[in-house]
N, C-alpha and C positions, 0 to 999 in steps of 0.2 A: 657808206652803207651800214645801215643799224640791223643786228640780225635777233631774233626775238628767240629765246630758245625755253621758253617756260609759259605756259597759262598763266598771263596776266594782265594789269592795266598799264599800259606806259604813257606818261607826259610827256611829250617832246618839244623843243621848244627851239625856235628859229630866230634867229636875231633877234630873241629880246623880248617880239611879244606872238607874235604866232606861235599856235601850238597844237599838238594833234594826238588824239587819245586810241590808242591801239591794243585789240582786246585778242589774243589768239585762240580761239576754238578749236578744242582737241575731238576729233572724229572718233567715236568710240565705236568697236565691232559690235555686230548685232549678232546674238547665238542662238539657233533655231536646233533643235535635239528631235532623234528616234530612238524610241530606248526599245529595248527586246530584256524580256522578263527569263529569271533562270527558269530552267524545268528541270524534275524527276529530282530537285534537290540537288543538283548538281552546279558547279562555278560557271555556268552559262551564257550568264546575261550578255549584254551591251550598248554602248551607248557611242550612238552616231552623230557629229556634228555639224550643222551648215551654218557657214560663217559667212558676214558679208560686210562692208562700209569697213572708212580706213584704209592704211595704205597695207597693203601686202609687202611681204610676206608674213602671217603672223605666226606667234609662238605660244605653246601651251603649256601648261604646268598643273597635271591633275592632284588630288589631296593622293592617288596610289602610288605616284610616282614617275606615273606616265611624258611624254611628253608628243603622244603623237595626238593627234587632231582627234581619231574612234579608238576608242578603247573597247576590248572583248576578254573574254571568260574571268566575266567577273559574277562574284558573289551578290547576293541581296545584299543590298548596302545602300546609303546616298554619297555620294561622290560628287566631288568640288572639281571645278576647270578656274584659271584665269586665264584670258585670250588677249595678248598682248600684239597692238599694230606695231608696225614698222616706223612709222613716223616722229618725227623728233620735233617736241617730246614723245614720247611713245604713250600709246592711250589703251586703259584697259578694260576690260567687262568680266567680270566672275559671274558663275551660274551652277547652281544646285541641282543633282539630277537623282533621282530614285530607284535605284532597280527591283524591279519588287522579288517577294518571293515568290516560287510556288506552291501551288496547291495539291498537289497531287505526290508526294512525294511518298517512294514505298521502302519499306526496312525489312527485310527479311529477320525470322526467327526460328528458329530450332530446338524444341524440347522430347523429351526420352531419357530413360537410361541410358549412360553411359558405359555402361558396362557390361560387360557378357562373360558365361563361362564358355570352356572351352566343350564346344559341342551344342551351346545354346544359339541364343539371336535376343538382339532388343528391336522395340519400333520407333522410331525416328519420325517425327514432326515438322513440316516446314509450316509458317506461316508469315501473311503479307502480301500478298498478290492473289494472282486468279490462276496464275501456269508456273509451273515448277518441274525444275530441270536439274536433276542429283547427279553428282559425278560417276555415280555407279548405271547411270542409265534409266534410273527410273525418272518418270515425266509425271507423279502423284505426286498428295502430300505427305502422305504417308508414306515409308518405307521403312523396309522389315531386313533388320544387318543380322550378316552371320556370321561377319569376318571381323576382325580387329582393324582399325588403321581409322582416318581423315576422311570424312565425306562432306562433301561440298553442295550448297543447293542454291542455284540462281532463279529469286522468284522474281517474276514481269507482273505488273501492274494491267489494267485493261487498256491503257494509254502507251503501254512499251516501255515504261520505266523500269528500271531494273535493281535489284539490288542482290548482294550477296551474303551470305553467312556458310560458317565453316564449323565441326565438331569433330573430335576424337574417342573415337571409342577403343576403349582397351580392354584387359582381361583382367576379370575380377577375381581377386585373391580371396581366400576363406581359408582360414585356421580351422578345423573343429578340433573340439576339446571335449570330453565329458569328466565330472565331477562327482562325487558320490561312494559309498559305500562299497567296499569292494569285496567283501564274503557277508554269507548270512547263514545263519544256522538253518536245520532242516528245517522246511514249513513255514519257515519266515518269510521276509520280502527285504529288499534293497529299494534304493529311489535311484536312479542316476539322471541327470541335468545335463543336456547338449547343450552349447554356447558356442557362435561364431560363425554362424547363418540366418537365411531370414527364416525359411522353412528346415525341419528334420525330418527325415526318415529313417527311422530303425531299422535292424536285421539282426536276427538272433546266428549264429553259428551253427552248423548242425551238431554238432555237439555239443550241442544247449541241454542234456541233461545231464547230471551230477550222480554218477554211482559211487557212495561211500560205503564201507565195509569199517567192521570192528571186530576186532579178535581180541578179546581178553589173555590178558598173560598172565601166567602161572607162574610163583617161585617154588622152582626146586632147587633145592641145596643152597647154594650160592650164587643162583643166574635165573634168570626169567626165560623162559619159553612160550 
């Protein structure tokens, strides 16, 4: 018994002059694909595969690392299978598949001041979507902070995609200082310069006016009075 174990031509040859030429054809699988495209930008996709011809049982080996027959939550990408028969020799088929991206993908964003004094509010911004959902309960896109701390806003797309963004608002610090001339003769003027805000407000003291007195002294004898 002659056993052929590889795709090829054999000569064989019987007594001398008969002979007989044997050619072994390797059965390759056939690979038919469903692919499902990711959504809302998320690792979603997948790709489904029906395999047929050849001996069963066969084995897979995708470029992701895979080795089961449908691969899922996967990225937009193209992706490589080779689909190996059972049969010895073993016979194989590779096939290239595409997941696409989508289109509809939404990003949340959030602009405002950061900052507040203590006794103020900033307004907060979301944008990206059509419906918006803040951890403090508002369902706008605007919202109006009074508190310090982390707020959160989940915006949905018109299709149900979703995305989030997150900011901290804290308490803003201000120095003030002023600078300038600190006495002026009667009738004169001083300048003085606030620094260490965006806006000032002045305030005189009530006792914003200056009662000066002068008493001439007198020598008598050895002493002034």
């Amino acid at each position: 018994m002659v056993r052929f174990t590889s795709r090829s031509t054999y000569n064989i040859t019987f007594g001398g002059t008969a002979s007989l030429n044997c050619s072994i054809v390797c059965a390759t699988p056939t690979v038919n694909s469903t692919l499902t495209a990711t959504t809302c930008g998320l690792p979603n996709g997948a790709i489904n595969l029906s395999v047929g011809g050849g001996v069963l049982p066969y084995t897979f080996n995708w470029s992701n690392g895979s080795s089961a027959q449908n691969i899922s939550a996967l990225a937009a990408n193209t992706y490589t299978v080779t689909v190996t028969t059972s049969s010895v020799p073993p016979c194989s088929t590779t096939a290239s598949f595409i997941v696409a991206a989508s289109s509809n993908t939404v990003v949340a964003g959030i602009s405002g001041n950061l900052t507040i004094c203590p006794g103020g509010s900033t307004n907060l911004t979301a944008t990206g979507g059509a419906n918006y959902t803040w951890s403090n309960g508002r369902t706008t896109a605007a919202n109006n902070i009074t508190a310090i701390g982390t707020y959160t806003v989940t915006v949905t797309n018109a299709i149900g995609c979703k995305s989030t963004s997150s900011v901290t608002v804290v308490q803003a610090i201000t120095t003030a200082s002023i600078s300038g001339a600190t006495t002026m003769c009667a009738g004169g003027n001083a300048t003085l310069t606030a620094s260490g805000g965006g806006t000032y407000a002045w305030r005189q003291w009530p006792n914003n006016s200056c009662k000066c007195s002068y008493r001439p002294r007198y020598l008598y004898g050895n002493g002034y009075k």
